[in-house]
DSSP file (Angstrom, degrees, kcal/mol; ACC not computed):
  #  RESIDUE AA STRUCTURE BP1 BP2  ACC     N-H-->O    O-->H-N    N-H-->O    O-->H-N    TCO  KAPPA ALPHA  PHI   PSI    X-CA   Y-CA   Z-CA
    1    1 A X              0   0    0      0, 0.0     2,-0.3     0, 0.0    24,-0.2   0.000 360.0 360.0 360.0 128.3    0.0    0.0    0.0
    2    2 A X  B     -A   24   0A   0     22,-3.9    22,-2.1   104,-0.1     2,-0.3  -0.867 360.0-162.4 -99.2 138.0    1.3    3.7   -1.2
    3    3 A X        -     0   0    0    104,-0.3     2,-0.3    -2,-0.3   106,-0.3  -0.951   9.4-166.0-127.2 139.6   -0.4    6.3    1.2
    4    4 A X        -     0   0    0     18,-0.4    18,-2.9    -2,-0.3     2,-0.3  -0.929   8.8-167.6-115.9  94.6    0.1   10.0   -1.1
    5    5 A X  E     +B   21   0B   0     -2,-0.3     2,-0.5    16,-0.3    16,-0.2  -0.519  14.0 160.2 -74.7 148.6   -0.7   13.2    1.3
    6    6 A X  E     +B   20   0B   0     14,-2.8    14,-2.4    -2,-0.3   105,-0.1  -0.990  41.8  65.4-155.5 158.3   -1.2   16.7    0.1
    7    7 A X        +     0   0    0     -2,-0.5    11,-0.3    12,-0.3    -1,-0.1   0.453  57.9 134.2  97.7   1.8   -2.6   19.8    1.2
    8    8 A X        +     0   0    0     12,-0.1     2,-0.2    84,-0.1   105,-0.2  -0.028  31.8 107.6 -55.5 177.5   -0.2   20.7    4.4
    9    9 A X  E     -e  113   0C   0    103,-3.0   105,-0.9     8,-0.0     2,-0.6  -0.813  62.0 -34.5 142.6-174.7    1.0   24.7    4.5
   10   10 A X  E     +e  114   0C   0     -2,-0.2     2,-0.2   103,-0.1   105,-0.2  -0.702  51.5 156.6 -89.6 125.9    0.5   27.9    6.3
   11   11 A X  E     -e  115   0C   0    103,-2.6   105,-3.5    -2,-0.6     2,-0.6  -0.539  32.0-111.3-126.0-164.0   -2.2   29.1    7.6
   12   12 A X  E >   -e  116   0C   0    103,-0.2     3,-1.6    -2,-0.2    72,-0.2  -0.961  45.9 -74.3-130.4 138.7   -3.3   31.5   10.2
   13   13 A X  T 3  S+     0   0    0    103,-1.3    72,-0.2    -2,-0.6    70,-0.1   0.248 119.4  12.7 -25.0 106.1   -5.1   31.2   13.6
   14   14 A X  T 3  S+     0   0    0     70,-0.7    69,-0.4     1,-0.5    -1,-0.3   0.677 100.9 118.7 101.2   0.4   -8.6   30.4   13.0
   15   15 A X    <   -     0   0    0     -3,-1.6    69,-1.8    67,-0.2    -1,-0.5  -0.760  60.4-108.6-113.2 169.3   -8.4   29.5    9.3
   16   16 A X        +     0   0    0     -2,-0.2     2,-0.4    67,-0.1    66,-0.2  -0.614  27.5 177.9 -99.2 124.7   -9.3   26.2    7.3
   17   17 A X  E     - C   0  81B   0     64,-1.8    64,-3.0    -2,-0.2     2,-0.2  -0.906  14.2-154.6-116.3 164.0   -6.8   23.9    5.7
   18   18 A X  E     - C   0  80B   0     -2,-0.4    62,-0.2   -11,-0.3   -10,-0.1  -0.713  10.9-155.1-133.7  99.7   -8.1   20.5    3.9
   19   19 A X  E     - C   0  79B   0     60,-1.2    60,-0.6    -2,-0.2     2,-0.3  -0.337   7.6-150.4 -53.0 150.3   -5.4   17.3    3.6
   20   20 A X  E     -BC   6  78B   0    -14,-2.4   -14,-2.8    58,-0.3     2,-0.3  -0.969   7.7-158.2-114.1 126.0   -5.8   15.0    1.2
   21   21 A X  E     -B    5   0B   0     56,-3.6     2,-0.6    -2,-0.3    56,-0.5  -0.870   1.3-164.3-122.1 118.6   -4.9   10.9    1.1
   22   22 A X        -     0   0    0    -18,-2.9     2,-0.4    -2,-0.3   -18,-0.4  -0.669   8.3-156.1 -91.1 122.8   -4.4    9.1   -1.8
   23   23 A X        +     0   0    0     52,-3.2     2,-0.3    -2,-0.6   -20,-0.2  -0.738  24.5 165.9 -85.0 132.4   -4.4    4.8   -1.3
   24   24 A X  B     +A    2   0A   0    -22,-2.1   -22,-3.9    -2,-0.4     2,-0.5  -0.948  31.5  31.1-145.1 123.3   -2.6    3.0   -3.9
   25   25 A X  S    S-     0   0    0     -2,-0.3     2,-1.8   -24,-0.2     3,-0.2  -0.993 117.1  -0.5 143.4-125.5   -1.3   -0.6   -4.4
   26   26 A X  S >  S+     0   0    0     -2,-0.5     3,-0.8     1,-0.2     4,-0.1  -0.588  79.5 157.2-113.3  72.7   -2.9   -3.6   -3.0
   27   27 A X  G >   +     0   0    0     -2,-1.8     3,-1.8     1,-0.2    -1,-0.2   0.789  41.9  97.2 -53.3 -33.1   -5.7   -1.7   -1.2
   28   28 A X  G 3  S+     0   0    0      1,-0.3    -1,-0.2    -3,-0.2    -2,-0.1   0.450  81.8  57.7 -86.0  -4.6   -8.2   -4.2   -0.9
   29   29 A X  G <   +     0   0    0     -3,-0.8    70,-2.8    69,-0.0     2,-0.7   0.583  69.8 123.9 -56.6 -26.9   -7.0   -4.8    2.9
   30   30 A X    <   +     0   0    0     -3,-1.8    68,-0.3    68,-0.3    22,-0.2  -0.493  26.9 166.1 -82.8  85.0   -7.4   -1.5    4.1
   31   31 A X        +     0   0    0     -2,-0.7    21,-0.5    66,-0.4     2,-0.4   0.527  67.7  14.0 -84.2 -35.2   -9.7   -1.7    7.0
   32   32 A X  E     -GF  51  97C   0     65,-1.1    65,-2.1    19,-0.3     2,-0.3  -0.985  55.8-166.0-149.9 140.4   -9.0    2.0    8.3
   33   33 A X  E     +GF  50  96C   0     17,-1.5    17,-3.3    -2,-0.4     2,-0.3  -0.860  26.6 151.2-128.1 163.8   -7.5    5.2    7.2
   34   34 A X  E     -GF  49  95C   0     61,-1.0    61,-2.1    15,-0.3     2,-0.3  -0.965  37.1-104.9-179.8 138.5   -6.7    7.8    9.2
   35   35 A X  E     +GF  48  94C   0     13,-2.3    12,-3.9    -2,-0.3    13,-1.5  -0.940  26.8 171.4 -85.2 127.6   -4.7   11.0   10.4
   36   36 A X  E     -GF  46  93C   0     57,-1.4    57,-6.5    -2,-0.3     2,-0.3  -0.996  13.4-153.4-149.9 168.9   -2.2   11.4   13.0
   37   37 A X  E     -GF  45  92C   0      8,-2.1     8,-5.6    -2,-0.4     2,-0.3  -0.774  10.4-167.7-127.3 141.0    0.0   14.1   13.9
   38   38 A X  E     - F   0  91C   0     53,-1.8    53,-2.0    -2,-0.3     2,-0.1  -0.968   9.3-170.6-141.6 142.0    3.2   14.4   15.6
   39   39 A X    >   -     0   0    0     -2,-0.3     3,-2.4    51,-0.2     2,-0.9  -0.494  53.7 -60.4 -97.9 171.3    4.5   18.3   16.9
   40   40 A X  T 3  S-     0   0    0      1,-0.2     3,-0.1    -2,-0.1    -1,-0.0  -0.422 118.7  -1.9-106.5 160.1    8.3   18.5   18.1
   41   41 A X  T 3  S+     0   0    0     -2,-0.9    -1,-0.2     1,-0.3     2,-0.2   0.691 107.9  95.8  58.2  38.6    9.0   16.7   20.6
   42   42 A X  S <  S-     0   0    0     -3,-2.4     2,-0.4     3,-0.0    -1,-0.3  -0.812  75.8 -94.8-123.4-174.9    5.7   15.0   21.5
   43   43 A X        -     0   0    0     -2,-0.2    -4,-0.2     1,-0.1    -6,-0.1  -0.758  48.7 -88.1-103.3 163.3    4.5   11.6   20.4
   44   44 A X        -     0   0    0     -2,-0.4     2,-0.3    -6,-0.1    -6,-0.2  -0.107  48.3-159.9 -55.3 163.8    2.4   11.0   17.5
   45   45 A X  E     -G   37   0C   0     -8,-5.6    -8,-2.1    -3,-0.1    -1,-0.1  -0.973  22.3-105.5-145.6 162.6   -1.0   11.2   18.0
   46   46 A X  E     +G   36   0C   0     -2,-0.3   -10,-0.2   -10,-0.2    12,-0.1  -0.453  33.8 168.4 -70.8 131.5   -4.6   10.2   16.5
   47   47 A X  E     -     0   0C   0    -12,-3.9    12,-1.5     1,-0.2     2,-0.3   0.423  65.1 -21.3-110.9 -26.7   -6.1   13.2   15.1
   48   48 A X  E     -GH  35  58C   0    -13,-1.5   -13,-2.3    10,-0.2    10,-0.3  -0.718  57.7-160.2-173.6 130.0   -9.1   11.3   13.1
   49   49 A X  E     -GH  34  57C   0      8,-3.5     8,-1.6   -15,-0.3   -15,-0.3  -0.487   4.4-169.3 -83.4 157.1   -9.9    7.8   11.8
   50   50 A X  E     -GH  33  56C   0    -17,-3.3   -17,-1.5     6,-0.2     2,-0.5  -0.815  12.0-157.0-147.3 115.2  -12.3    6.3    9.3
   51   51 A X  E >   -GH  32  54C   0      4,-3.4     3,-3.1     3,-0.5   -19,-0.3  -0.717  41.3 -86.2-107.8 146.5  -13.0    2.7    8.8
   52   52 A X  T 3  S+     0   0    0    -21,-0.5    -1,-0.1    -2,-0.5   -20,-0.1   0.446 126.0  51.4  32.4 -78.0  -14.3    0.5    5.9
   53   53 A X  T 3  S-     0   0    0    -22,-0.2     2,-0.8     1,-0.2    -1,-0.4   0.068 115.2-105.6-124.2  56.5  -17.8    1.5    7.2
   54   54 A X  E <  S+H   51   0C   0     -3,-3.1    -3,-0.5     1,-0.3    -1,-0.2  -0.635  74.7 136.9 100.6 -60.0  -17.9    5.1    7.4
   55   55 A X  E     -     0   0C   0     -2,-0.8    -4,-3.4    -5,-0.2     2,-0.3   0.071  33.1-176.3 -40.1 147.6  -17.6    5.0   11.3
   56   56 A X  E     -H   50   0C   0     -6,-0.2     2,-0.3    -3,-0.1    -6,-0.2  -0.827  19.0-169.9-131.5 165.6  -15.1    7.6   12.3
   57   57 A X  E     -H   49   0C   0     -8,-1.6    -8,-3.5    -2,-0.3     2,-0.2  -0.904  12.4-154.2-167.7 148.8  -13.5    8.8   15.7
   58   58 A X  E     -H   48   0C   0     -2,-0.3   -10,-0.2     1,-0.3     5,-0.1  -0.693  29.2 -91.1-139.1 147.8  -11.4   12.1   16.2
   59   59 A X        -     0   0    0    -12,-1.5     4,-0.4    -2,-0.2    -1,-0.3  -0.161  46.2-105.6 -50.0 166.6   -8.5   13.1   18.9
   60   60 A X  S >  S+     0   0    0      2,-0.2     3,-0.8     1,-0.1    -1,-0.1   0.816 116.3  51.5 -42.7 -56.4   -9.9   14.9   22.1
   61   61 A X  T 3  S+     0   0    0      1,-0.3    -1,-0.1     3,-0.0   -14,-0.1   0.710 106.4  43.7 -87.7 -25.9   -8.5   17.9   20.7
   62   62 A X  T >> S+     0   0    0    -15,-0.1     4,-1.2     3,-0.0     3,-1.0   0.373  75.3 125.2 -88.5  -3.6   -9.6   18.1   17.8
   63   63 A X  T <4 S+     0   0    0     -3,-0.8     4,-0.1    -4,-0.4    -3,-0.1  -0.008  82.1  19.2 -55.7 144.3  -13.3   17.2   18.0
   64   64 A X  T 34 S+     0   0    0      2,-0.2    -1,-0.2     1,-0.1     3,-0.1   0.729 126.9  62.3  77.2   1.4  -16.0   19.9   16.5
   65   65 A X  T <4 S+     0   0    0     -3,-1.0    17,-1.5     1,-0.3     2,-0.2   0.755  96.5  44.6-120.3 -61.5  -12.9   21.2   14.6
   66   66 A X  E  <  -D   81   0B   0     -4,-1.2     2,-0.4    15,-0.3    -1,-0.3  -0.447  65.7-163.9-110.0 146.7  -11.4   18.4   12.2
   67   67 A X  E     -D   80   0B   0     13,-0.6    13,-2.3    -2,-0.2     2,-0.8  -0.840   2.0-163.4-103.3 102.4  -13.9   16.1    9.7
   68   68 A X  E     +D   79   0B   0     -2,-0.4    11,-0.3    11,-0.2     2,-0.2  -0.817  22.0 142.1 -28.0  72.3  -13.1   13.1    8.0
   69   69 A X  E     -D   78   0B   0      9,-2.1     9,-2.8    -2,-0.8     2,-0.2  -0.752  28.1-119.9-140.2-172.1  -14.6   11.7    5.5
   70   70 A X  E     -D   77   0B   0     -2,-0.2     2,-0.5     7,-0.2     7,-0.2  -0.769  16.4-148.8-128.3 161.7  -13.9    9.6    2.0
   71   71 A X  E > > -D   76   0B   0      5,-1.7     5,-2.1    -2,-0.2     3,-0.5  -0.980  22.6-176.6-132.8 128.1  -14.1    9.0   -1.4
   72   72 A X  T 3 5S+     0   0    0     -2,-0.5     3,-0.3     1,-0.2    -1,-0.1   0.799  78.0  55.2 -94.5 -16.8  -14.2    5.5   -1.8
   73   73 A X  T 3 5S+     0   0    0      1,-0.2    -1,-0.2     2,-0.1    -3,-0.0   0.500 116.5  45.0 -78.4  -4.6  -14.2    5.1   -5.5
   74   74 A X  T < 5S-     0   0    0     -3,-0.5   -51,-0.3     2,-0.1    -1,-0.2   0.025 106.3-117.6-117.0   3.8  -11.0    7.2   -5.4
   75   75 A X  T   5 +     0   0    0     -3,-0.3   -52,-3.2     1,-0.2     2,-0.2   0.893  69.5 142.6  80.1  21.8   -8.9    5.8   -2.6
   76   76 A X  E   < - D   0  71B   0     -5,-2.1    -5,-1.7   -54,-0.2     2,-0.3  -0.794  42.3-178.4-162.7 137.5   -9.2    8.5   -1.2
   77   77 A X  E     - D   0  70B   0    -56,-0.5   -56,-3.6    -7,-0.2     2,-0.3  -0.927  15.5-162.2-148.4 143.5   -9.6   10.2    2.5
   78   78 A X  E     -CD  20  69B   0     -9,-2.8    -9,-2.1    -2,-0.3     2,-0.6  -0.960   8.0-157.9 -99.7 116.8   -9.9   13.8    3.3
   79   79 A X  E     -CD  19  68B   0    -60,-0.6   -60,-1.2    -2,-0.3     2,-1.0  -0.898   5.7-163.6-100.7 143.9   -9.4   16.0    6.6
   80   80 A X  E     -CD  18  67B   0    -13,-2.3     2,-1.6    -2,-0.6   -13,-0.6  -0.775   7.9-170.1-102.1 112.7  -11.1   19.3    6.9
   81   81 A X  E     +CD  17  66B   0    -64,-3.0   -64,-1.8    -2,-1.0     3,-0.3  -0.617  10.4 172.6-107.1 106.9   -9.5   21.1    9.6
   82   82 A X        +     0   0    0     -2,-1.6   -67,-0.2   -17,-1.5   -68,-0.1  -0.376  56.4  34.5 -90.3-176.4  -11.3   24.2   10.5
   83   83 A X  S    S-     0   0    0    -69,-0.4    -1,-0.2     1,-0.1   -67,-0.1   0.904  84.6-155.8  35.2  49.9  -10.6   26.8   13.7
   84   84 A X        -     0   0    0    -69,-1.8   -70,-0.7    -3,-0.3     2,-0.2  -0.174  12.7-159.1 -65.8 162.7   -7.2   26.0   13.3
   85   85 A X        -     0   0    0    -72,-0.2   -71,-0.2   -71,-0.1   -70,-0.1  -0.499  29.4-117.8-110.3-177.4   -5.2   26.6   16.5
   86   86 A X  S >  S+     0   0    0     -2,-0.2     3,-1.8     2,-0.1    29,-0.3   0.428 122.8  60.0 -72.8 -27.3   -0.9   27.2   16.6
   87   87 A X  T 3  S+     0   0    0      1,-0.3    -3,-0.0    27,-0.1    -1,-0.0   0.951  87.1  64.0 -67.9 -24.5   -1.2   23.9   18.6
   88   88 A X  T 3  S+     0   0    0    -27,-0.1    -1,-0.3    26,-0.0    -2,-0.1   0.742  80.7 115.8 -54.7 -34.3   -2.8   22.4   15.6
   89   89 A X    <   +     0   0    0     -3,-1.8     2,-0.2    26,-0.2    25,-0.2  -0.274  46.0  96.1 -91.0 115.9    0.9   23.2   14.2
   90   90 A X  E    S- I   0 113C   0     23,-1.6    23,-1.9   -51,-0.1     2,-1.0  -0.896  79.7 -76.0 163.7 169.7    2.9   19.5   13.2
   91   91 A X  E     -FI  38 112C   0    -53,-2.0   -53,-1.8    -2,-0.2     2,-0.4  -0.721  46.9-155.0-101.8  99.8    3.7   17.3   10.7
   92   92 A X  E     -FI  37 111C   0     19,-1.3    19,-3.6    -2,-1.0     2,-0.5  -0.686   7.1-157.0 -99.3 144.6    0.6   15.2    9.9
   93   93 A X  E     -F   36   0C   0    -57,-6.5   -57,-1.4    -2,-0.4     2,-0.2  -0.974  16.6-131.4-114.9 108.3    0.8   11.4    8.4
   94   94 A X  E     -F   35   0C   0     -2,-0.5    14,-3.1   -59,-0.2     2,-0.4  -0.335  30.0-163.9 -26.9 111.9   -1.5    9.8    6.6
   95   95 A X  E     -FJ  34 107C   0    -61,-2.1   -61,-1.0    12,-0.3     2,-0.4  -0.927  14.1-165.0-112.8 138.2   -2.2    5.7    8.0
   96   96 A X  E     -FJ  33 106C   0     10,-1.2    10,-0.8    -2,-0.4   -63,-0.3  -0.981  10.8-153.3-109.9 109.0   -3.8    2.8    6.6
   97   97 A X  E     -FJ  32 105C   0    -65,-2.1   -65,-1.1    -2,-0.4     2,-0.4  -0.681  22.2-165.8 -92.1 130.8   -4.6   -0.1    9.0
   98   98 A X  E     - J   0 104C   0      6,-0.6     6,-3.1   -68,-0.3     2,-0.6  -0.994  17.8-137.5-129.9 132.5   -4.6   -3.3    6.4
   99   99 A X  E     + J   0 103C   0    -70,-2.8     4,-0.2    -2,-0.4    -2,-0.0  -0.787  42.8 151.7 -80.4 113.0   -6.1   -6.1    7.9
  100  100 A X  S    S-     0   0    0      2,-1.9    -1,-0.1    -2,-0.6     3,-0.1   0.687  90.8 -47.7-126.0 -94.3   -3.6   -9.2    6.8
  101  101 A X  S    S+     0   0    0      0, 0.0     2,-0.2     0, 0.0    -2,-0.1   0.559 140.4   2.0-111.6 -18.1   -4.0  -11.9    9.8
  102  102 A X  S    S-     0   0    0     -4,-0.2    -2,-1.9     0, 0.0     2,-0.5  -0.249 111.9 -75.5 -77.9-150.2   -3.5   -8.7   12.4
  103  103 A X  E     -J   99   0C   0     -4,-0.2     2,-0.4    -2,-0.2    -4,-0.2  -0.967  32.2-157.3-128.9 149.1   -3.1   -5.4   11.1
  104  104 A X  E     -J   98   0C   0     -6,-3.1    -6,-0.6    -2,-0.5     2,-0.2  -0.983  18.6-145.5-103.3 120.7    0.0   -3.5    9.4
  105  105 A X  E     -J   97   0C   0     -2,-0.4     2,-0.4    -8,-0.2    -8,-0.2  -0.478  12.3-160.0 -85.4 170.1   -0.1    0.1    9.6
  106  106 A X  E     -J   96   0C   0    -10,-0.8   -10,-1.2    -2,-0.2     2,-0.8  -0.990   7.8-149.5-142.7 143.8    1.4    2.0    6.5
  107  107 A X  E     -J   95   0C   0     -2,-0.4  -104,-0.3   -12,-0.2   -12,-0.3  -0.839   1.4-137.3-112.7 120.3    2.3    5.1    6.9
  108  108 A X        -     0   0    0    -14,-3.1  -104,-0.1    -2,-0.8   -87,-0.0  -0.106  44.5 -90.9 -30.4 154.4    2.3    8.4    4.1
  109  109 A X        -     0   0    0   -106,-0.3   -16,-0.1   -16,-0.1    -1,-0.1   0.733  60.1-121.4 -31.0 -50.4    5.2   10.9    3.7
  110  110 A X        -     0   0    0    -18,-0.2     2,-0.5     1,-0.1   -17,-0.3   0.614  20.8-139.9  99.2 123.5    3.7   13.4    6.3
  111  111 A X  E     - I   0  92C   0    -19,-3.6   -19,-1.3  -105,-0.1     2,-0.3  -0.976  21.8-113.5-123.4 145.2    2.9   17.0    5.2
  112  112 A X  E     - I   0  91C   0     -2,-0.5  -103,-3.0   -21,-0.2     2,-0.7  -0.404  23.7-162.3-130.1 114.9    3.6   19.6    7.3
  113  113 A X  E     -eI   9  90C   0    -23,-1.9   -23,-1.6    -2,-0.3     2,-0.3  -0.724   7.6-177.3-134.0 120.7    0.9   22.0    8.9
  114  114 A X  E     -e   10   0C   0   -105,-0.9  -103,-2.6    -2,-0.7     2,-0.6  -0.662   4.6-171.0 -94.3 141.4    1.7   25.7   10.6
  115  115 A X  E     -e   11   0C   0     -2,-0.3     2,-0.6   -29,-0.3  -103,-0.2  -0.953  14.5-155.7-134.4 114.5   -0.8   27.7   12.2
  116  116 A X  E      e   12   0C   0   -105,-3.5  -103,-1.3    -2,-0.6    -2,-0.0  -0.774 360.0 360.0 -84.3 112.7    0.3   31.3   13.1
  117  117 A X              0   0    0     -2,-0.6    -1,-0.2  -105,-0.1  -105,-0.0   0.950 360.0 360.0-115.8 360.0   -0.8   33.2   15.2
């Protein structure tokens, strides 16, 4: 599985960014996608999941803030982060849980999001 992220940059306190993840390869495992974020020097963390079927679940910190969702005919999972914070500010990675006889995560590149304020 190839995980493609896009959409990181600068923004400013209180404005909207939207990531993009593109799934590619031997998808058809693929049980969850997902965001997580790591700032420096903390440890990654969940910011929002989505699995197979549509259920989703979001960090503590980001709830009311962040959306998930998919495009499923495209591989494809989006977050919409609105009311950004400066905390918000870290290098988010795109995951894919593929279900094999456990799971393997797979991780994206990570694209990088600054919030000024």
């Amino acid at each position: 599985v190839q995980l493609q992220a896009s959409g990181g940059g600068l923004v400013q306190a209180g404005g909207s960014l939207r990531l993009s993840c593109a799934a590619s390869g031997n998808i058809f495992g693929i049980r969850v996608m997902g965001w997580y974020r790591q700032a420096p020097g903390k440890q990654r963390e969940l910011v929002a999941a989505i699995t197979s079927g549509g259920n989703t679940s979001y960090g503590d910190s980001v709830k009311g803030r962040f959306t998930i969702s998919r495009d499923s005919a495209k591989n494809t999972v989006f977050l919409q982060m609105n009311s950004l914070k400066p905390e918000d500010t870290a290098v988010y990675y795109c995951n894919a849980k593929v279900q094999v006889v456990g799971f393997i995560d797979y991780w994206g590149q990570g694209t990088l999001v600054t919030v000024s304020s």
